[in-house]
SEFIZA-3560 file (N, C-alpha, C; in Angstrom, 3 decimals):
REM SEFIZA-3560
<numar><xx>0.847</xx><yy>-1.184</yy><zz>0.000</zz><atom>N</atom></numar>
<numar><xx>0.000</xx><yy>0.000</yy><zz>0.000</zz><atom>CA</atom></numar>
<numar><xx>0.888</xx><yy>1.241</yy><zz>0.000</zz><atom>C</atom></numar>
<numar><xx>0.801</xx><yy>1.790</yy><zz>-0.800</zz><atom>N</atom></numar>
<numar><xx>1.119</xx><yy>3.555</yy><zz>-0.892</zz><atom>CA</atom></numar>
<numar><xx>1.064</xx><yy>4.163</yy><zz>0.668</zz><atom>C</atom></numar>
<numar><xx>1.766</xx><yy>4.862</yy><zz>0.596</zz><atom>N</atom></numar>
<numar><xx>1.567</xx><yy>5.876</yy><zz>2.137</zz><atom>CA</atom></numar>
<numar><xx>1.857</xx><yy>7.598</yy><zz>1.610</zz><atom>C</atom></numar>
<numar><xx>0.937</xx><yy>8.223</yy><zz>1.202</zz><atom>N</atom></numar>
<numar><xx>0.896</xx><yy>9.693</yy><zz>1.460</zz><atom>CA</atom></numar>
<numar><xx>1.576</xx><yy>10.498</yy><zz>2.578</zz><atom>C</atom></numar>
<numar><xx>2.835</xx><yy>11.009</yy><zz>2.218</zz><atom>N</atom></numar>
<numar><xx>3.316</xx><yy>11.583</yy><zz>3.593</zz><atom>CA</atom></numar>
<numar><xx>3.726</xx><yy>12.714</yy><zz>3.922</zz><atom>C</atom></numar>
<numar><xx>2.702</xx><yy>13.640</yy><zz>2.656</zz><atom>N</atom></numar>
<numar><xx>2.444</xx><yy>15.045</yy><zz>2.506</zz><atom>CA</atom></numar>
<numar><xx>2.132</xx><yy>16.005</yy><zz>1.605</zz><atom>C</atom></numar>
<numar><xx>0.875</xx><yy>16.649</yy><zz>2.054</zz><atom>N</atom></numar>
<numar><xx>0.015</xx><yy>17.444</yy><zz>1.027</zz><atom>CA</atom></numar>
<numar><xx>0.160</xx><yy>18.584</yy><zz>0.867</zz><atom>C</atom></numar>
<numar><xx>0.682</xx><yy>19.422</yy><zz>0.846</zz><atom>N</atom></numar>
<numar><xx>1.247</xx><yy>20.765</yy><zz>0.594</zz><atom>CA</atom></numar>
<numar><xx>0.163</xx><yy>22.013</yy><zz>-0.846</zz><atom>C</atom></numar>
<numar><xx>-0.559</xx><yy>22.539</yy><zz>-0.372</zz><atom>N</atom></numar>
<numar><xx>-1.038</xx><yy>23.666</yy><zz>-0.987</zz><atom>CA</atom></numar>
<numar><xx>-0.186</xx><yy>24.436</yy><zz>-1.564</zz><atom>C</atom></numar>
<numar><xx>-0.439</xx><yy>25.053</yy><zz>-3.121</zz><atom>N</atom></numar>
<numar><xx>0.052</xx><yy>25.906</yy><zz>-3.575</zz><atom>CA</atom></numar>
<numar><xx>-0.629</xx><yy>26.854</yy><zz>-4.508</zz><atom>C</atom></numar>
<numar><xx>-0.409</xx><yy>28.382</yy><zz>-3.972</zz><atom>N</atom></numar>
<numar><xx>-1.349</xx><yy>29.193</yy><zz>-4.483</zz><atom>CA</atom></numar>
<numar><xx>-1.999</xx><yy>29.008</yy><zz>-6.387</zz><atom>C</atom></numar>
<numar><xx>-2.475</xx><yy>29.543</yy><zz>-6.305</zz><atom>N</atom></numar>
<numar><xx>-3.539</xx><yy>30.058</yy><zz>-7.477</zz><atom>CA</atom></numar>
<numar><xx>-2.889</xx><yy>30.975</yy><zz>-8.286</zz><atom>C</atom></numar>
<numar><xx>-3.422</xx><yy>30.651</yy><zz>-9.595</zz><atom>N</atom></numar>
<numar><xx>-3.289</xx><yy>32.098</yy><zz>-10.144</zz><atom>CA</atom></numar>
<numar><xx>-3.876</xx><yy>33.634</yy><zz>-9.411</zz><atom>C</atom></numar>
<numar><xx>-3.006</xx><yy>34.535</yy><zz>-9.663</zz><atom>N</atom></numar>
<numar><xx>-3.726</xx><yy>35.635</yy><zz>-9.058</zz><atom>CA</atom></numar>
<numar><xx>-4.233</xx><yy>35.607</yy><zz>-7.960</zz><atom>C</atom></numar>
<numar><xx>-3.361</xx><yy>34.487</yy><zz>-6.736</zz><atom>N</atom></numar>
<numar><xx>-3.215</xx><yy>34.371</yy><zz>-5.583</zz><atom>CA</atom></numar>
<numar><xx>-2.023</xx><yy>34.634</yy><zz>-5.170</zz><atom>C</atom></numar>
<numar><xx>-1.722</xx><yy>35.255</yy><zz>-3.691</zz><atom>N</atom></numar>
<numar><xx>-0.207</xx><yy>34.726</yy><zz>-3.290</zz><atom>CA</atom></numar>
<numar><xx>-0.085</xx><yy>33.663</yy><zz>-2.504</zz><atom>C</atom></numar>
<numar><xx>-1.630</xx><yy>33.646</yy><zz>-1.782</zz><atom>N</atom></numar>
<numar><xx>-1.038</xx><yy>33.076</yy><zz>-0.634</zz><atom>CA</atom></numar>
<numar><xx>-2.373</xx><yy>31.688</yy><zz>-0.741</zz><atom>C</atom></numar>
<numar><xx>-1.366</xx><yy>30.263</yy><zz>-0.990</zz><atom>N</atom></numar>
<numar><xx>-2.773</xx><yy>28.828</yy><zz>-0.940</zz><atom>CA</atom></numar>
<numar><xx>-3.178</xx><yy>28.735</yy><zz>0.493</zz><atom>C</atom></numar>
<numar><xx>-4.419</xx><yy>28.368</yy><zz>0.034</zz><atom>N</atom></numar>
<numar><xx>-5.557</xx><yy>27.583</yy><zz>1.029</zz><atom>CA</atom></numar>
<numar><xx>-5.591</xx><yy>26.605</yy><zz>1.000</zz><atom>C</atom></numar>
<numar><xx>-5.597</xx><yy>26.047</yy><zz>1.988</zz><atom>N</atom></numar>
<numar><xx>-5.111</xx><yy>24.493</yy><zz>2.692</zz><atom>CA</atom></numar>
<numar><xx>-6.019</xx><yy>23.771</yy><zz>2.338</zz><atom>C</atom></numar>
<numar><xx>-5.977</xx><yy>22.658</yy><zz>1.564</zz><atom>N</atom></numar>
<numar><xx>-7.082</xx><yy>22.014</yy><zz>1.578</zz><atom>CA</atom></numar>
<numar><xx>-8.313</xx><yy>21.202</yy><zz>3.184</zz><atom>C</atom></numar>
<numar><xx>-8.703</xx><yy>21.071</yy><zz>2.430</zz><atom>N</atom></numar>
<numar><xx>-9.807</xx><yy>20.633</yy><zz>4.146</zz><atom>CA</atom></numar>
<numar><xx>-9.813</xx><yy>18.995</yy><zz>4.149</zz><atom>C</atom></numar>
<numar><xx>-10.141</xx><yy>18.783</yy><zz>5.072</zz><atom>N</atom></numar>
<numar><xx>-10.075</xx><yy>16.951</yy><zz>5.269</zz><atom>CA</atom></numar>
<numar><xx>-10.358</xx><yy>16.298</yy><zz>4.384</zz><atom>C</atom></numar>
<numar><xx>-11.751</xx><yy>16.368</yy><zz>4.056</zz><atom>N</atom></numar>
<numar><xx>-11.846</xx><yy>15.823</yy><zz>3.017</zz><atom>CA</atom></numar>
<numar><xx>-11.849</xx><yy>15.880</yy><zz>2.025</zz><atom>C</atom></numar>
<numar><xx>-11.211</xx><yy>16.575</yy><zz>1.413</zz><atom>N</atom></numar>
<numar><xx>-10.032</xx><yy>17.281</yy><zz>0.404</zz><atom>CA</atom></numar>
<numar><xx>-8.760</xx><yy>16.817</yy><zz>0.531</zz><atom>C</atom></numar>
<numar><xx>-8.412</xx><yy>16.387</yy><zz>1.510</zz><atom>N</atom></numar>
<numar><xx>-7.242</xx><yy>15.306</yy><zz>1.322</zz><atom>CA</atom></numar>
<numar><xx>-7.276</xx><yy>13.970</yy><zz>1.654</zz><atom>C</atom></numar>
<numar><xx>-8.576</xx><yy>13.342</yy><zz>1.853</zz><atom>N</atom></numar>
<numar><xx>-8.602</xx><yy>12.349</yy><zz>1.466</zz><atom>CA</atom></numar>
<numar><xx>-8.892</xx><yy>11.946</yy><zz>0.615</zz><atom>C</atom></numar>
<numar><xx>-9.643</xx><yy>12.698</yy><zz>-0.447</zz><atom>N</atom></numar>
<numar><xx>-9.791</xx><yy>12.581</yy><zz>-2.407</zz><atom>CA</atom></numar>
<numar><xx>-8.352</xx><yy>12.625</yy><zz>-2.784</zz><atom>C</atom></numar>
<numar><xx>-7.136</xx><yy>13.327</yy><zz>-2.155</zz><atom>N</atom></numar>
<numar><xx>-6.356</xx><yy>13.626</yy><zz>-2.955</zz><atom>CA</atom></numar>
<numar><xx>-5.365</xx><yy>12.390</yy><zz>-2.312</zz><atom>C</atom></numar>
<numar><xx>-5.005</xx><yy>11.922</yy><zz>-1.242</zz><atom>N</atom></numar>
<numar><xx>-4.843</xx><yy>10.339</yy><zz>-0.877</zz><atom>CA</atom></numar>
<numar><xx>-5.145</xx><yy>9.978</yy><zz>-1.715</zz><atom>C</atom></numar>
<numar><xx>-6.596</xx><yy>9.204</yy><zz>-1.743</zz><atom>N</atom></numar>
<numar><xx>-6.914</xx><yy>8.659</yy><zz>-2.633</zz><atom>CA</atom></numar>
<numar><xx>-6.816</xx><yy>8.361</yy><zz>-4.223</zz><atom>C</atom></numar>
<numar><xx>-6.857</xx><yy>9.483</yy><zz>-5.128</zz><atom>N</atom></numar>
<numar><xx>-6.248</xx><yy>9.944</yy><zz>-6.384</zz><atom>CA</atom></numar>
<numar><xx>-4.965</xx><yy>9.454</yy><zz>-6.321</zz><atom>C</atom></numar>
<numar><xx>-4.119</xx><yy>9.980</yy><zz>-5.564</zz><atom>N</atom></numar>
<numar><xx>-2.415</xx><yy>9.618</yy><zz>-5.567</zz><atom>CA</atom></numar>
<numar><xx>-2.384</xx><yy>8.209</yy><zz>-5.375</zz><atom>C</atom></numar>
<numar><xx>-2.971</xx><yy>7.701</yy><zz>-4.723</zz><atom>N</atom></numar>
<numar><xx>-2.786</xx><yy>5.934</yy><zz>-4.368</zz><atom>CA</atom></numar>
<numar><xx>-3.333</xx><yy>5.111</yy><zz>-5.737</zz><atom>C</atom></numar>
<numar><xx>-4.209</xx><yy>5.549</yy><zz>-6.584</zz><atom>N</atom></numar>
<numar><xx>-4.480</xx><yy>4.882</yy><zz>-7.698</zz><atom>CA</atom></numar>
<numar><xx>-3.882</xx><yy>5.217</yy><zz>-8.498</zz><atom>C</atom></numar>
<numar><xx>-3.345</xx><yy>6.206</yy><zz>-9.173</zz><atom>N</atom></numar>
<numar><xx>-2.589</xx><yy>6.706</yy><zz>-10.135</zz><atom>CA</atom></numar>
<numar><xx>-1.533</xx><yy>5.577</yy><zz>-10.082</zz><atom>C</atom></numar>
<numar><xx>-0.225</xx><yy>5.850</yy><zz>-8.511</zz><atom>N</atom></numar>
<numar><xx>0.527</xx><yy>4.952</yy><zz>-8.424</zz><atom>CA</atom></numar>
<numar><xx>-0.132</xx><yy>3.473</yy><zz>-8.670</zz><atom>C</atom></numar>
<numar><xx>-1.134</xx><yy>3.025</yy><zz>-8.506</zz><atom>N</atom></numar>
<numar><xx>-1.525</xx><yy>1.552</yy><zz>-8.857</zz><atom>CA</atom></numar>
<numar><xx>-1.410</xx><yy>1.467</yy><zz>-10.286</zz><atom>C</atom></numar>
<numar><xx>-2.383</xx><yy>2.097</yy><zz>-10.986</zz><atom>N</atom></numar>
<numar><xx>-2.513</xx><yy>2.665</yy><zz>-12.349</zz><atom>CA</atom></numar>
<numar><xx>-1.354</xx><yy>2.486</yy><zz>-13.415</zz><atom>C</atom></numar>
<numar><xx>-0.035</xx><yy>2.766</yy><zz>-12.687</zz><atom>N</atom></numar>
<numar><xx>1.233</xx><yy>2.964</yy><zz>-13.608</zz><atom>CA</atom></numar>
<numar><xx>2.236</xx><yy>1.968</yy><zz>-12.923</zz><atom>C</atom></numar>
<numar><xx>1.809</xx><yy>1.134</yy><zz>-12.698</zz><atom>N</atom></numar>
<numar><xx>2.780</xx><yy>-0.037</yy><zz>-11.409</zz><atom>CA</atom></numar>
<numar><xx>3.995</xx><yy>0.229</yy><zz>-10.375</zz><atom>C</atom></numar>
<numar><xx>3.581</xx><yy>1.194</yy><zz>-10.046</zz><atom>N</atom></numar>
<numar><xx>4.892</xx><yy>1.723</yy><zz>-8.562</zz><atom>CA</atom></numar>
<numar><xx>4.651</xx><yy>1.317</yy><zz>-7.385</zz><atom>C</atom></numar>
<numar><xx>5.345</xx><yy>0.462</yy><zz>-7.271</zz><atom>N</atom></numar>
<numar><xx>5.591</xx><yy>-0.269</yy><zz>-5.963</zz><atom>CA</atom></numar>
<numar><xx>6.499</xx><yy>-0.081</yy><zz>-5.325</zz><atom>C</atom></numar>
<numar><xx>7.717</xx><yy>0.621</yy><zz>-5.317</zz><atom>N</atom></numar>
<numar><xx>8.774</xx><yy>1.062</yy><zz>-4.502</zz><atom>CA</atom></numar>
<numar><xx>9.315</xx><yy>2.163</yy><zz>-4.647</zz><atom>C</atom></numar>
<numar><xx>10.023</xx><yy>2.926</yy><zz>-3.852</zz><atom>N</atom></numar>
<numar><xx>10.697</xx><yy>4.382</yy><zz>-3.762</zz><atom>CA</atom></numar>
<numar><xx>9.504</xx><yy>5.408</yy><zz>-4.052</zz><atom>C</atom></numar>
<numar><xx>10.194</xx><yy>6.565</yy><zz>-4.070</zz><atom>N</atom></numar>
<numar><xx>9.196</xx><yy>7.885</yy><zz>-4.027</zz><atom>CA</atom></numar>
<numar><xx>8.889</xx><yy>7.999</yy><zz>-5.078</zz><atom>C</atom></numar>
<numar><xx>7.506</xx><yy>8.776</yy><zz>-5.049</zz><atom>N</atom></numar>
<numar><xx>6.969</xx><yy>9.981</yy><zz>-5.986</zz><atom>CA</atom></numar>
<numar><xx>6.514</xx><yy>10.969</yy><zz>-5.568</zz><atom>C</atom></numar>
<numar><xx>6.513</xx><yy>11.640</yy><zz>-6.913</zz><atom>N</atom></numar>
<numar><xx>5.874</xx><yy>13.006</yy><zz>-6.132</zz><atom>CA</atom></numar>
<numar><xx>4.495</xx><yy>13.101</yy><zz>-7.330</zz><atom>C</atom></numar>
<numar><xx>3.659</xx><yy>13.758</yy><zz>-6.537</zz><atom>N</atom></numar>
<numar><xx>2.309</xx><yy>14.032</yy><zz>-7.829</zz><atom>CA</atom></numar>
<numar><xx>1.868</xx><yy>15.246</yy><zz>-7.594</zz><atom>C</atom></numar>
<numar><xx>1.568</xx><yy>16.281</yy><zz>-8.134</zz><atom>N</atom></numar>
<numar><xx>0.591</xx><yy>17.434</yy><zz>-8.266</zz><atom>CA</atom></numar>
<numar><xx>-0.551</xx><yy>16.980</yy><zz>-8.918</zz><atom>C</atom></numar>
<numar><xx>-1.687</xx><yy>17.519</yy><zz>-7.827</zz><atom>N</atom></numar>
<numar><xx>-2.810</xx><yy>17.222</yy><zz>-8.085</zz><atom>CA</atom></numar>
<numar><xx>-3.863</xx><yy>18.831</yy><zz>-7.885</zz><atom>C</atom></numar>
<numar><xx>-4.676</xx><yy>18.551</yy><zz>-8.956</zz><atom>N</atom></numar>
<numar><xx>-5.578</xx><yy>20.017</yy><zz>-9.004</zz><atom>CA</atom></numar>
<numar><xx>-6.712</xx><yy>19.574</yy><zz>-8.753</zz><atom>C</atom></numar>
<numar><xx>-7.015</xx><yy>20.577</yy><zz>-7.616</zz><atom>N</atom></numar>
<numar><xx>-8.876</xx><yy>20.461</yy><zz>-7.526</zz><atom>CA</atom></numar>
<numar><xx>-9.742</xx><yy>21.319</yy><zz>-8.483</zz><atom>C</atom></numar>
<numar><xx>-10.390</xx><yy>20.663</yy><zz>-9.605</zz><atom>N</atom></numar>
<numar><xx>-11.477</xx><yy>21.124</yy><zz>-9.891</zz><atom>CA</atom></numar>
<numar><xx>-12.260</xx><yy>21.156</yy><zz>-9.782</zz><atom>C</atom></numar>
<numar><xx>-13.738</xx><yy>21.716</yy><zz>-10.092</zz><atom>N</atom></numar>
<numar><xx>-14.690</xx><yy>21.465</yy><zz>-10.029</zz><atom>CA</atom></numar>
<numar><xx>-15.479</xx><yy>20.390</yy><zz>-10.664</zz><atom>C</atom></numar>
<numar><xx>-14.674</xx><yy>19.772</yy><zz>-11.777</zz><atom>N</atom></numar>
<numar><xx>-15.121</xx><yy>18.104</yy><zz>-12.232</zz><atom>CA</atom></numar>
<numar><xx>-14.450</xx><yy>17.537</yy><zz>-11.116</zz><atom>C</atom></numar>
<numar><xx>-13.824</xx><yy>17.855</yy><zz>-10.395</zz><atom>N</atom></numar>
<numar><xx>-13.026</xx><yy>16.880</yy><zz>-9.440</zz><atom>CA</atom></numar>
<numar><xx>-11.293</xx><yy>16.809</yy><zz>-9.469</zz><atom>C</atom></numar>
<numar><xx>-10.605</xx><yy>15.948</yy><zz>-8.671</zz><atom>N</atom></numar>
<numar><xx>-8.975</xx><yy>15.847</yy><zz>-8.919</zz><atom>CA</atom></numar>
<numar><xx>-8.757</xx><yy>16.037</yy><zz>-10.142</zz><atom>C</atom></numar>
<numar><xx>-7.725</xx><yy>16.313</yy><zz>-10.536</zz><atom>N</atom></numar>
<numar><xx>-6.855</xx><yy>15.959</yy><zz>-12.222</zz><atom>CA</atom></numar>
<numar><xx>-5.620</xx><yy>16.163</yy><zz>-11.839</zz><atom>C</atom></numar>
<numar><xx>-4.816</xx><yy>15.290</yy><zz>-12.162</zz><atom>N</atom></numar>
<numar><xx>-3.194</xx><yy>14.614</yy><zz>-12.196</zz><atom>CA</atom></numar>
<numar><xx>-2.709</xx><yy>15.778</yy><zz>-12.795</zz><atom>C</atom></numar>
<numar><xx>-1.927</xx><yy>16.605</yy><zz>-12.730</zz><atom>N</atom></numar>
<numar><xx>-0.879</xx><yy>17.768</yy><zz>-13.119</zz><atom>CA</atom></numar>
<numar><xx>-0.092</xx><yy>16.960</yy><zz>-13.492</zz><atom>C</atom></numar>
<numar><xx>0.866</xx><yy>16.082</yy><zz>-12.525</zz><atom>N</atom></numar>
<numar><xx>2.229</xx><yy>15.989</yy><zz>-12.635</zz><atom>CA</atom></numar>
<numar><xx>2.482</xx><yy>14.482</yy><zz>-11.532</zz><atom>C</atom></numar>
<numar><xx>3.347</xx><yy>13.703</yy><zz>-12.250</zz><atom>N</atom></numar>
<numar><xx>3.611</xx><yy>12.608</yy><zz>-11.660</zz><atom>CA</atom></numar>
<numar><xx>5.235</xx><yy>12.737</yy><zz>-11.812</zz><atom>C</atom></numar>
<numar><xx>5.841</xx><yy>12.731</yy><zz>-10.660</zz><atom>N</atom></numar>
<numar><xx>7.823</xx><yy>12.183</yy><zz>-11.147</zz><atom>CA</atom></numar>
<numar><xx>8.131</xx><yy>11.024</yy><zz>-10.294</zz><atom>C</atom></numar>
<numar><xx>8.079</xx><yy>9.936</yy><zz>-10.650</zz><atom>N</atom></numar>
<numar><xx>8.690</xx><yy>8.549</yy><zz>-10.504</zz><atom>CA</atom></numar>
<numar><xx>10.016</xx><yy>8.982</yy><zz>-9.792</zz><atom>C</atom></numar>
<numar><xx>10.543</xx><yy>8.482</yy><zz>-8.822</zz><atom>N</atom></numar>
<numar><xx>11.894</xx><yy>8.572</yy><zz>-8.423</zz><atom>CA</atom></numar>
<numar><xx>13.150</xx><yy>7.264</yy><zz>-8.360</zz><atom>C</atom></numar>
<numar><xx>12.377</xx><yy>6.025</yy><zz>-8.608</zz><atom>N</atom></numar>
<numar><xx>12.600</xx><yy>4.724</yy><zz>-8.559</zz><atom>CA</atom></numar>
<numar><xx>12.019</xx><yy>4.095</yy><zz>-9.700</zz><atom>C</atom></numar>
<numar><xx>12.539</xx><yy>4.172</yy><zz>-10.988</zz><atom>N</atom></numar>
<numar><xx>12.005</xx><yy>3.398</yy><zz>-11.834</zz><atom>CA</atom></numar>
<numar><xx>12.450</xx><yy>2.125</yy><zz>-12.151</zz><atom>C</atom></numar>
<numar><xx>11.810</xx><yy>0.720</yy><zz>-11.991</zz><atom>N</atom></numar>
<numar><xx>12.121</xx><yy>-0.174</yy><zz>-12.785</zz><atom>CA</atom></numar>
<numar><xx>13.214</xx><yy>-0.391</yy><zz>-14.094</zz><atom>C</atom></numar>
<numar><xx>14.487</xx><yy>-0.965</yy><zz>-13.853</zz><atom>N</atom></numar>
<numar><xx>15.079</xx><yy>-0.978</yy><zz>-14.535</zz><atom>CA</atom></numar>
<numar><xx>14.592</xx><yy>-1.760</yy><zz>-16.093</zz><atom>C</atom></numar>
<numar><xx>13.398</xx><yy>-2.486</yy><zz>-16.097</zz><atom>N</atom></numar>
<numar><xx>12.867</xx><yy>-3.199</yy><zz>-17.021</zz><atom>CA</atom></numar>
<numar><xx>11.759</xx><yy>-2.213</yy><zz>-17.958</zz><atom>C</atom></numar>
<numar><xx>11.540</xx><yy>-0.852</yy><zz>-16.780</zz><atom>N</atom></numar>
<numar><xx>10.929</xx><yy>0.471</yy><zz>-18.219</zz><atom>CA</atom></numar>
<numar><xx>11.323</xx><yy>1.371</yy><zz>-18.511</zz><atom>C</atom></numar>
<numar><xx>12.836</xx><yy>1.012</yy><zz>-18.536</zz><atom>N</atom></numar>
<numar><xx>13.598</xx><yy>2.180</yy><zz>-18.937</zz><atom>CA</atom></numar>
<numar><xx>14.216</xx><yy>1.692</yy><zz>-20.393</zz><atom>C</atom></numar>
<numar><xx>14.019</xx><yy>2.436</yy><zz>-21.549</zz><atom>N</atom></numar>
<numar><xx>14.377</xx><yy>2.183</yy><zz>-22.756</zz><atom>CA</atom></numar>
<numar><xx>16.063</xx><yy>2.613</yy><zz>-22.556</zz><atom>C</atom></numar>
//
C-alpha cells in the first residue's frame, strides 16, 4: 500500500497566498495519488504528484517517478 506523507497547498493564479485544503479534500487527494501509483505499477521508492482540484473533481498535473524499474527504462 502507498503511504501519502504530505500534502502541501500551492497558491492560485492571481493568488499569493494557498488555502489548505480541508479533510476531506485530502482524502480525495490520498486517494487519487494511491491509484494513479496503482494505475502505472509503482511499488517502490518515491513519488511526487501534483494534483488540481477542480470542479469536475482531482486531475493529475504531474507525476515524477523517483525509482524506476530498470525493465521500463528504454
Amino acid at each position: 500500500m502507498h503511504q501519502v506523507v504530505g500534502i502541501r497547498a500551492l497558491p492560485t493564479d492571481g493568488h499569493t497566498q494557498a488555502t489548505p485544503p480541508t479533510e476531506p479534500e485530502c482524502a480525495v487527494l490520498r486517494s487519487v495519488v494511491r491509484a494513479v501509483l496503482d494505475l502505472v505499477g509503482h511499488e517502490t521508492g518515491s513519488a511526487r504528484t501534483q494534483v488540481v482540484l477542480t470542479p469536475r473533481g482531482p486531475q493529475i498535473a504531474r507525476l515524477q517517478l523517483d525509482d524506476v524499474p530498470q525493465d521500463l527504462v528504454e
